[in-house]
Every structure is written in structure tokens, then in C-alpha cells.
Kinemage of the C-alpha trace (Angstrom):
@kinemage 1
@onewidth
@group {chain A} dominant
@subgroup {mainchain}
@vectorlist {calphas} color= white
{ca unk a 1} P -4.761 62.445 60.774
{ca unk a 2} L -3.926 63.638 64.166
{ca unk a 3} L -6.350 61.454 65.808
{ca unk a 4} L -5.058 58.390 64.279
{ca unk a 5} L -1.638 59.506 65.146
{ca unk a 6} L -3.104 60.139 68.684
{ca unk a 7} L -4.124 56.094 68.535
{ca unk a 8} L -1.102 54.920 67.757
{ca unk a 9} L 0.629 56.708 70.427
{ca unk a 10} L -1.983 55.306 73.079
{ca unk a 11} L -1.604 51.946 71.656
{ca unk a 12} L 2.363 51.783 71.914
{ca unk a 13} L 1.473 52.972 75.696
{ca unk a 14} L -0.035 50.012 76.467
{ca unk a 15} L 2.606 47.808 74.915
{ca unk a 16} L 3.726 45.173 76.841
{ca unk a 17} L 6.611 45.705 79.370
{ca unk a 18} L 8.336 42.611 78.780
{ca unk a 19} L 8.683 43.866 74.817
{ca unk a 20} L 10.204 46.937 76.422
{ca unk a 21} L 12.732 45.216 78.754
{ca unk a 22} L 13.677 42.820 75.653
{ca unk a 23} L 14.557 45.897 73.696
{ca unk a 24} L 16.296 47.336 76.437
{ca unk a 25} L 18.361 44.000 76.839
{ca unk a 26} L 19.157 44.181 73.144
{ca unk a 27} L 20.164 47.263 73.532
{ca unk a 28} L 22.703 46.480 75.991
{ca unk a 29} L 23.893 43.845 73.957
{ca unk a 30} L 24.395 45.068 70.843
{ca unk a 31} L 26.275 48.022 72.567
{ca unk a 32} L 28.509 45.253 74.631
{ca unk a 33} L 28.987 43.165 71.797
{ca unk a 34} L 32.043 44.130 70.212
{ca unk a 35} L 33.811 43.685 73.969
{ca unk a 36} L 32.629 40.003 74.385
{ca unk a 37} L 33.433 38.456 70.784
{ca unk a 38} L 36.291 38.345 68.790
{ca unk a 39} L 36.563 40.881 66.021
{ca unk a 40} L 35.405 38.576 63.031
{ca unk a 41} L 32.700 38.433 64.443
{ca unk a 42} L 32.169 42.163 64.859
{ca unk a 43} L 32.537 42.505 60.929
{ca unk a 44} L 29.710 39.682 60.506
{ca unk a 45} L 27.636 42.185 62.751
{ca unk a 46} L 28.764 44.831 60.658
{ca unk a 47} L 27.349 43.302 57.997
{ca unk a 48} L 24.395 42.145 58.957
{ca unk a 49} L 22.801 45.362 60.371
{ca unk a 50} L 24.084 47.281 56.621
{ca unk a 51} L 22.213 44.908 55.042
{ca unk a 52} L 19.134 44.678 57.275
{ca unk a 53} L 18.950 48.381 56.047
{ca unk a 54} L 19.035 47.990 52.941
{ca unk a 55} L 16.173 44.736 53.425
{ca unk a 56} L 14.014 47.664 55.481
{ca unk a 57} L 14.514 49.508 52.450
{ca unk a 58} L 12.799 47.153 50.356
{ca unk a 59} L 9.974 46.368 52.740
{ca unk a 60} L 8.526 49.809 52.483
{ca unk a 61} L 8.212 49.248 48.589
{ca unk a 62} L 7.287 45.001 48.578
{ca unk a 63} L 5.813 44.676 52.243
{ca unk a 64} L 4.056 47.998 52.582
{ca unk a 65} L 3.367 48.885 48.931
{ca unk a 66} L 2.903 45.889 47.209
{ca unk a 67} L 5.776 46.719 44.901
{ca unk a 68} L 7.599 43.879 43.920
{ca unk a 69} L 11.152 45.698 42.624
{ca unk a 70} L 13.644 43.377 41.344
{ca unk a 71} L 16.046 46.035 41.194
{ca unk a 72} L 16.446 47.957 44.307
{ca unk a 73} L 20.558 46.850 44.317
{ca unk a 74} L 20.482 50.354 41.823
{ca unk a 75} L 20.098 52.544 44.670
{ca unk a 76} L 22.476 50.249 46.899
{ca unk a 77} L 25.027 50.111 44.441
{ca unk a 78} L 24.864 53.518 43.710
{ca unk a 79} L 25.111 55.175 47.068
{ca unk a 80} L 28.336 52.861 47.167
{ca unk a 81} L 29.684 54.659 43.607
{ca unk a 82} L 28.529 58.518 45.400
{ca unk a 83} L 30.606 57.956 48.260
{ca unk a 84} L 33.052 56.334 46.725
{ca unk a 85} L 33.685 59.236 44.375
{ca unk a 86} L 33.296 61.846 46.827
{ca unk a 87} L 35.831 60.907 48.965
{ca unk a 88} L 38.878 59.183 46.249
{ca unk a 89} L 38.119 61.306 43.622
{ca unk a 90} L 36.740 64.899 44.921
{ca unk a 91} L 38.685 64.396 48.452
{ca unk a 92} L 34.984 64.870 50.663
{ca unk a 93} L 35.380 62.519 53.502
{ca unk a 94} L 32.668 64.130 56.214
{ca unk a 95} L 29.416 62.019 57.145
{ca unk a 96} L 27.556 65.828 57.786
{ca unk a 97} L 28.090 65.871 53.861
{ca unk a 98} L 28.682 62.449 52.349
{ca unk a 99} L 25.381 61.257 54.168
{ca unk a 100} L 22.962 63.551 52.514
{ca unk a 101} L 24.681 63.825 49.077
{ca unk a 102} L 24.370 59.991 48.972
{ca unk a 103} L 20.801 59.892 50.214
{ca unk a 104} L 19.806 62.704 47.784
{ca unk a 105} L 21.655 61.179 45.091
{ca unk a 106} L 20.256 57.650 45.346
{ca unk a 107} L 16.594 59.309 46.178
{ca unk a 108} L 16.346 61.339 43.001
{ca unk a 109} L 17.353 57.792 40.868
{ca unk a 110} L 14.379 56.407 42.418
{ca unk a 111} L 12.521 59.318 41.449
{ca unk a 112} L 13.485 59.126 37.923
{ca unk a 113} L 13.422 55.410 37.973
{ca unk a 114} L 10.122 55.435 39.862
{ca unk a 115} L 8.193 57.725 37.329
{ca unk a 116} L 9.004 55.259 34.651
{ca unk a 117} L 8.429 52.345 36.267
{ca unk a 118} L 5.180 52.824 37.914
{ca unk a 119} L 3.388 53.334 34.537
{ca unk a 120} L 3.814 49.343 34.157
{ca unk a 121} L 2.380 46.906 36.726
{ca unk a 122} L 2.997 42.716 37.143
{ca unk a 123} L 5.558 40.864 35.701
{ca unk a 124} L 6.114 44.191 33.669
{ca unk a 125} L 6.650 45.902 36.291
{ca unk a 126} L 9.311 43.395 37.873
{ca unk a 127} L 11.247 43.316 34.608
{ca unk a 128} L 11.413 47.279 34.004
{ca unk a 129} L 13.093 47.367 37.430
{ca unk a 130} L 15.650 44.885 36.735
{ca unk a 131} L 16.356 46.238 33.381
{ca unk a 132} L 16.912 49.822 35.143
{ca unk a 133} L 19.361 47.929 37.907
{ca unk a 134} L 21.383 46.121 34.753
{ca unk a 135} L 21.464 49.689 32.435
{ca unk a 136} L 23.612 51.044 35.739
{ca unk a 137} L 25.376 47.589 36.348
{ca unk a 138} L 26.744 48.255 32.408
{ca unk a 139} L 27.405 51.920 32.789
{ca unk a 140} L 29.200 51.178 36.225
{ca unk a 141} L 31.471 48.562 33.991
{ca unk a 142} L 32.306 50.770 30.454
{ca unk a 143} L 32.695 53.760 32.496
{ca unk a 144} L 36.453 53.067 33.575
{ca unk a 145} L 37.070 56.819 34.029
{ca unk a 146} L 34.861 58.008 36.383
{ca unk a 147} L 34.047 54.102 38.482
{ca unk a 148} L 36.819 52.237 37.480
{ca unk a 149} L 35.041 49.810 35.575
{ca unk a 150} L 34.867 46.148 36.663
{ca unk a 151} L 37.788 46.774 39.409
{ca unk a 152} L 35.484 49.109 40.779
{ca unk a 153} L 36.696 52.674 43.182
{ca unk a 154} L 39.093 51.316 45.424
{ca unk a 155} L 41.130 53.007 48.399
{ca unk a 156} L 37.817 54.568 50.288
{ca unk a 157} L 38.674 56.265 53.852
{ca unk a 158} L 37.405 55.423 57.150
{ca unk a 159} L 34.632 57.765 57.247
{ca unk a 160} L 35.004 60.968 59.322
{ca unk a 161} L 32.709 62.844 60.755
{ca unk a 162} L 32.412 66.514 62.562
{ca unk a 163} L 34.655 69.952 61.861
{ca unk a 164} L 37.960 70.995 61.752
{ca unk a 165} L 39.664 70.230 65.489
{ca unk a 166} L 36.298 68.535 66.865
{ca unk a 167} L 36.581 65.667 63.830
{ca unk a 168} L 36.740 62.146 64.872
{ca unk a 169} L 37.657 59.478 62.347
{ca unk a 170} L 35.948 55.923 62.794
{ca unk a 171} L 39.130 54.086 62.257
{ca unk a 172} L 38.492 51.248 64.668
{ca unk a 173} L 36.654 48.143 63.660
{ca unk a 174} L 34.740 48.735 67.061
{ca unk a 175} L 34.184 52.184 66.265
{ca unk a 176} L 32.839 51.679 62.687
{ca unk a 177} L 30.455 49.273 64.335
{ca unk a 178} L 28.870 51.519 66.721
{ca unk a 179} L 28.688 54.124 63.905
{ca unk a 180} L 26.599 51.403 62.026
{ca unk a 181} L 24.914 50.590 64.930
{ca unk a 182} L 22.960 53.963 65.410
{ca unk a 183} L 22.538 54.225 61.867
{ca unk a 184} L 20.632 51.024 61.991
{ca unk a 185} L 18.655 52.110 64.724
{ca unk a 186} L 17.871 55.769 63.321
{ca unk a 187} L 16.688 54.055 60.076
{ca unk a 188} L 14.550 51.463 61.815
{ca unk a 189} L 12.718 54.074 64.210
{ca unk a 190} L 12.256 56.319 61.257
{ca unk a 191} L 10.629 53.616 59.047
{ca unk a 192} L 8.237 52.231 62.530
{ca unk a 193} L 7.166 55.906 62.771
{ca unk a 194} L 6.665 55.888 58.810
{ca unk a 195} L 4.472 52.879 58.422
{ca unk a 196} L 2.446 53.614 61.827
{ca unk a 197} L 1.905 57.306 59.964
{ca unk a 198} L -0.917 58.238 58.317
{ca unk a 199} L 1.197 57.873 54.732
{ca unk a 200} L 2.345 54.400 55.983
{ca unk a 201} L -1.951 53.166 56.599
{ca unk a 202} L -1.856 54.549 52.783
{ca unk a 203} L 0.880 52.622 51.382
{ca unk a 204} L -1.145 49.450 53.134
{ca unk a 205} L -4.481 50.679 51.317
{ca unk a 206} L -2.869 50.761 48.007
{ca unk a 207} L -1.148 47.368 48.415
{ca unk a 208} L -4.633 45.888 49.640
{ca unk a 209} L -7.123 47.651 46.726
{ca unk a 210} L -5.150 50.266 44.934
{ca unk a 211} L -8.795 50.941 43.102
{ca unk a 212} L -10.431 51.747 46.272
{ca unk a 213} L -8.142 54.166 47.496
{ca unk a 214} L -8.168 56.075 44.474
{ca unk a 215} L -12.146 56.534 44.370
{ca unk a 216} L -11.403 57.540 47.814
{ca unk a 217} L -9.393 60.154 46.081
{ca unk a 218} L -6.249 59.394 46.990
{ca unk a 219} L -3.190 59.948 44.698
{ca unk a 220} L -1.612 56.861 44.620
{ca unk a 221} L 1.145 57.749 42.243
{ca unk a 222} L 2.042 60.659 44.247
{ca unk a 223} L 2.307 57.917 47.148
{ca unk a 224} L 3.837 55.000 45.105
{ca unk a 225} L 6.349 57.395 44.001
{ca unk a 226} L 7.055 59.145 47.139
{ca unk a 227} L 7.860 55.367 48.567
{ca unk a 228} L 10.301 54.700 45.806
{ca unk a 229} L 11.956 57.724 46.918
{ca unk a 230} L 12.560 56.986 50.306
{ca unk a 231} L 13.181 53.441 49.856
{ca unk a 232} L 15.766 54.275 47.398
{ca unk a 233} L 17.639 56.616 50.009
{ca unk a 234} L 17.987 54.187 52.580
{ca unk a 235} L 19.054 52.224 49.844
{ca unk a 236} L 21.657 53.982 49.392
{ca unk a 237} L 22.424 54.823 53.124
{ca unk a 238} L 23.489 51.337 53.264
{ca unk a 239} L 25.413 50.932 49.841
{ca unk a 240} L 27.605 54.108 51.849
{ca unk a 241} L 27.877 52.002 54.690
{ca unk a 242} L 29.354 48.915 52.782
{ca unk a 243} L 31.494 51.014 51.087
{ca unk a 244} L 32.975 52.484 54.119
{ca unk a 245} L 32.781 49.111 55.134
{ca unk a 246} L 34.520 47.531 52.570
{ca unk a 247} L 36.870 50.482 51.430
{ca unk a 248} L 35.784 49.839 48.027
{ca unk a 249} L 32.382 50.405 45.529
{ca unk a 250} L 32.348 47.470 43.363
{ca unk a 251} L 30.211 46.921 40.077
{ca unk a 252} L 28.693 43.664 42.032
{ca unk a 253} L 26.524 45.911 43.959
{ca unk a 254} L 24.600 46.879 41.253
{ca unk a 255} L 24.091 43.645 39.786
{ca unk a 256} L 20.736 41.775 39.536
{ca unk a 257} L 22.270 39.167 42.197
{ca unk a 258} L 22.204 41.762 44.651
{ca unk a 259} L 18.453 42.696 44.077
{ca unk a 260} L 17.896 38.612 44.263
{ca unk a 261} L 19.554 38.075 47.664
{ca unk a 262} L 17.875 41.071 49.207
{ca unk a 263} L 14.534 39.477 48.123
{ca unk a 264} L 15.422 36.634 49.782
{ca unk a 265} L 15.939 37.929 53.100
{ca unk a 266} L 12.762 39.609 53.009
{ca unk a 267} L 10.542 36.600 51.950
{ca unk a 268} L 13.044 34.820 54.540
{ca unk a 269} L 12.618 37.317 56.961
{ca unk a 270} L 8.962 37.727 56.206
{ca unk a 271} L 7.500 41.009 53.916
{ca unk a 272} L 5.516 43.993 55.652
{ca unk a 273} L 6.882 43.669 59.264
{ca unk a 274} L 10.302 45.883 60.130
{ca unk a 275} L 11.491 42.839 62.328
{ca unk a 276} L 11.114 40.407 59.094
{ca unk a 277} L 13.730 42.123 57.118
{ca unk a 278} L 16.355 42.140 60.162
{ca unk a 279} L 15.719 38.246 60.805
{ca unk a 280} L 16.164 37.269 57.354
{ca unk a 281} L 19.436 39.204 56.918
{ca unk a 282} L 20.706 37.785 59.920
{ca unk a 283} L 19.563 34.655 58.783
{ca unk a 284} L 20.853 34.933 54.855
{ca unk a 285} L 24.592 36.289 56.168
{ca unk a 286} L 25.035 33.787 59.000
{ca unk a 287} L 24.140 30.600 56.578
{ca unk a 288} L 25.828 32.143 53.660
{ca unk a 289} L 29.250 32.914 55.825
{ca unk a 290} L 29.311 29.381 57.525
{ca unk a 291} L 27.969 27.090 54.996
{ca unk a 292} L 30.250 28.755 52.615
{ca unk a 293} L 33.200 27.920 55.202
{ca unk a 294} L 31.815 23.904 54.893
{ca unk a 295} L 31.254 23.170 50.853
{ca unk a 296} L 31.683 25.144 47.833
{ca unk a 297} L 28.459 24.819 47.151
{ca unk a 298} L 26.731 27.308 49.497
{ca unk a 299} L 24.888 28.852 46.615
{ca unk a 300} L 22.784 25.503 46.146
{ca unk a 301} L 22.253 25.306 49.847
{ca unk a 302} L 21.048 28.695 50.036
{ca unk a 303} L 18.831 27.807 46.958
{ca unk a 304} L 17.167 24.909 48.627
{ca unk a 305} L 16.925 27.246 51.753
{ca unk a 306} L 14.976 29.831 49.871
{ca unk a 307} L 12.584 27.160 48.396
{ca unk a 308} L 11.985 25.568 51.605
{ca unk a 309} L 10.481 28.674 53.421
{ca unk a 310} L 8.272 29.179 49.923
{ca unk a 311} L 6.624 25.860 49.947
{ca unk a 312} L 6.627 25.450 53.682
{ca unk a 313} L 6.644 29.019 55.653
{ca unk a 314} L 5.174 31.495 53.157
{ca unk a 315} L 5.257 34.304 55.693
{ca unk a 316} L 9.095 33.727 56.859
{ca unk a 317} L 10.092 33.438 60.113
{ca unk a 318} L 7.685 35.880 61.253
{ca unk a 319} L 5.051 33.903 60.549
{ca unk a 320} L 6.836 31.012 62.355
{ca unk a 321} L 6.831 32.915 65.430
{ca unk a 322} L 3.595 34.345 65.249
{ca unk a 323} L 2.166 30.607 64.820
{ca unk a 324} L 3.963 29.346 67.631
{ca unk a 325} L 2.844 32.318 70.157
{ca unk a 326} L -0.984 31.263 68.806
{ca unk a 327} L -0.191 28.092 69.712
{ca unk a 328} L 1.141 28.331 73.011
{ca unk a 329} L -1.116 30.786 74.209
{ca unk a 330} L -3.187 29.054 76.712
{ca unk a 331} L -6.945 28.573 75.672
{ca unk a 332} L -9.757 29.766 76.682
{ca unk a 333} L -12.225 32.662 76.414
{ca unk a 334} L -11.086 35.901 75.310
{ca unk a 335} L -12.246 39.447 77.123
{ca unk a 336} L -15.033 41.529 75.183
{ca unk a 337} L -13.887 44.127 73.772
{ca unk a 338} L -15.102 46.016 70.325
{ca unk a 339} L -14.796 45.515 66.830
{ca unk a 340} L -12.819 49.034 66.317
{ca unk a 341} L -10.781 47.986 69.763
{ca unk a 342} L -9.997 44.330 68.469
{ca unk a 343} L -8.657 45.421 64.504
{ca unk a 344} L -6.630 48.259 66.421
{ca unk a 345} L -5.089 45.244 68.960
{ca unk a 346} L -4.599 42.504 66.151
{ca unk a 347} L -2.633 45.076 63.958
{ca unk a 348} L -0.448 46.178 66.854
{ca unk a 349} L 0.353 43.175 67.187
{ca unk a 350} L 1.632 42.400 63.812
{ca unk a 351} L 3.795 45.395 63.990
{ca unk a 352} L 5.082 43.766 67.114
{ca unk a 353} L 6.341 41.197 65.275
């Protein structure tokens, strides 16, 4: 384990510089942003990076696992309803404790949803997770006391975060930004270390011949499970952020619509890469905000959208770009080098991408 941990740290070495100047220019940009636009447009950001969250979360169960979950909106939704009650109805408005009650919260549903779940496999397996998402879609609704049924918890705070006189309250629409801004980037750098881990080459072996790796002895529940787990946390991570976003959990988080549209940024986006899920949400919000600003019918165009990149760019925009770097890289032959040397280069690569 260490020396394939040891590998991976020499290969990100060798990385490219110009891949390390373009995240240092992104850097700089997303940190400049909110001075150089006008403040719509810093909510559409908002937006954006709180969903591309919640599409990471997904990857590391359809991209990585080979899980196809039809209802991860339960752990979205839900982080929403936990923060939501924390802070209107129990009066808990600190991220030091709202952050991990959520995360723990929305973890141990996908533990309980997970260990169900995983017994099935297919189309089975697809439909058990929706029906899980819709059982807490319909307790979110009849439940008037405790969520407020279909008007959902309204009046949620500005989040807050530190103790007593050394609080700060993120009550600016440029400070809520930045505050989703690092989250974004904590989550992301987590989940690269994750699927570069020894657990994330796992998750891959499962989704490639989940047979194999159990003859190999492997536990591949244990694994499968502990995936649901994490997925569901950052999940819910991101339902917290909309919340605070939104100053309101509503019972249309938790609704099978919301599992449908995260699917589509990842298939969008392109499944099993980190930078897939961010490109499709960028891609989903942006045409759903503007089309839906041209014609009321935004949800057709987003439809023929979606079964465009099926039928045309299975592998999303990431396998756009990736094709178009093949074919503008100039011909001709390429250096020796060895079989172990050249899988180890063409699979850093995809995690480039």
C-alpha cells in the first residue's frame, strides 16, 4: 500500500507545469470573481460549485464503483432537513457543529440505506434506491411538525462559524461564496486523494470484475458500503450548503427529480473523472438558468441536451476533450518506455482530465 501511495506521489511530481499554472490561474480567478461580476452572477457560482459537490458525490458511487444510485437526492435532501432543523428549530447555528452533525447524519442514512440496497444488483438495484429517496420525499411531506411538510423549514440563518467573541457570520453574498468556495475545494482534494488511494484502485477493481476482486479476497461489501457512506456525507455537505444558500430545506430536494438531474451532470460531465462532475454542473446550471430565461420550455431543451451527449458523446465532455488533445497531438513516434511505466502514464492522465 505504501509503495503504491509512494507512485502516485512521484507521478503527480512529474505532472506537467502548465496543469499547475492553470490551476493556479483558476485559483486566482475564482478568488477574484465575485469583484469583477455582478452579484447574480456570484449566486449562479454559488450554485454551481454546491452542486458540483454533490455530482463528486455521486461519482465515487457511479464513476468509481459502478453503482448506478438513482437516489442519492436522499442524502442531499436530507443534510438540507439536519441543518435546517438545527438551526430554526433547536437554535444551533455554528459550522464547527452543524458541519459534522449533517455529515454524520446523512452518512449513517447511507449506511442504513446502503446495507439494504447492496443485497440487490441491476435494474433492482436502481429501483431500491429510488424507492428509498421517494419513502423520505413522503415522510418529508406528512411530517408537517417536525419539516413543515410541502412548505418545507423556512427562515434558515446565514451560517456562522467560530466561538463566542471570535464568531464571524457569512452574511455577505461575497462572503457565503468564498465559504463555498473552500468547501468545494476541501471536498475535491479529499475525493483526488481518495480515488488515487489504495481504497479508491479498489472501488475501480470492483466496478471492472467485482468477481475477481473477491477471489482476491477482498471484501467488497465492506468497500461498496464504505463508498455509500462517504458519498452520502458529501451528499449532504452540499444539501447544508443549499440550504444556507437558499435559507430554506424544501421537500424538492428529496425528490426523484433531484437524483435525475444530478445523473445528468455526471453522464454530461462524464462518470469516473473528478473534473467530469464539475463540467457537467456548470454545464446543466448555466443552460438550465439561461434557456429557462428564453422559452418555457427549458425542460425539453435540457431533455434533448441529455440525449444528444448519449447517442453522440457517451463519455461527456471529458471524453470530448480527451479526443480532441489525441487529435491534435502532433504524430509521430512515441519514446520507449515499459509496459508497467506506460499503464501508470495513461491512467494519470485520465485523472488529469
Amino acid at each position: 500500500m505504501l509503495a503504491l501511495l509512494g507512485r502516485l506521489t512521484d507521478s503527480e511530481r512529474r505532472q506537467s507545469p502548465y496543469r499547475n499554472w492553470a490551476l493556479i490561474l483558476a485559483a486566482i480567478l475564482a478568488v477574484a470573481y465575485p469583484f469583477i461580476v455582478r452579484r447574480y452572477f456570484v449566486t449562479l457560482a454559488e450554485d454551481i460549485l454546491i452542486y458540483a459537490i454533490f455530482a463528486m458525490s455521486l461519482d465515487l458511487l457511479l464513476g468509481y464503483t459502478g453503482l448506478t444510485s438513482f437516489g442519492h437526492a436522499a442524502y442531499f435532501g436530507l443534510g438540507a432537513y439536519i441543518l435546517a432543523y438545527v438551526t430554526t428549530r433547536l437554535g444551533v447555528n455554528n459550522l464547527f457543529v452543524n458541519v459534522p452533525v449533517v455529515m454524520l447524519g446523512t452518512a449513517l442514512m447511507a449506511l442504513v440505506i446502503g446495507f439494504f440496497v447492496l443485497r440487490t444488483s441491476g435494474v433492482y438495484f436502481l429501483m431500491v434506491t429510488l424507492a428509498f429517496a421517494q419513502m423520505l420525499f413522503s415522510v418529508a411531506i406528512n411530517w408537517t411538525t417536525v419539516t413543515g411538510g410541502s412548505d418545507g423549514l423556512a427562515g434558515v440563518p446565514r451560517p456562522v462559524i467560530g466561538l463566542g467573541p471570535l464568531s464571524y457570520k457569512f452574511d455577505s453574498r461575497e462572503s457565503f461564496y468564498y465559504l463555498v468556495l473552500v468547501a468545494f475545494a476541501l471536498v475535491w482534494w479529499l475525493l483526488r486523494r481518495m480515488v488515487n488511494s489504495p481504497f479508491g484502485w479498489t472501488l475501480r477493481g470492483i466496478r471492472e470484475n467485482e468477481a475477481r476482486m473477491r477471489a482476491l479476497g477482498y471484501a467488497t461489501f465492506r468497500y461498496k458500503i464504505a463508498a455509500f457512506a462517504i458519498s452520502g456525507a458529501f451528499a449532504g455537505l452540499a444539501g447544508l450548503l443549499l440550504a444556507h444558500s437558499a435559507l430554506i430545506a424544501s421537500p424538492e430536494n428529496l425528490y426523484w427529480t433531484t437524483s435525475g438531474q444530478v445523473m445528468i451532470m455526471l453522464i454530461i460531465g462524464g462518470a469516473g473523472t473528478l473534473n467530469g462532475p464539475i463540467l457537467g454542473a456548470a454545464t446543466v446550471r448555466l443552460l438550465r438558468n439561461f434557456i429557462s430565461s428564453a422559452t418555457d420550455r427549458h425542460e425539453t431543451m435540457m431533455g434533448v441536451v441529455f440525449v444528444l451527449f448519449v447517442l453522440f458523446a457517451p463519455q461527456g465532455l471529458i471524453g470530448l476533450f480527451r479526443l480532441l488533445r489525441a487529435r491534435l497531438r502532433p504524430a509521430g513516434p512515441a519514446p520507449a518506455q515499459s509496459q508497467p511505466e506506460a499503464a501508470r502514464a495513461d491512467t494519470h492522465m485520465e485523472e488529469e482530465m
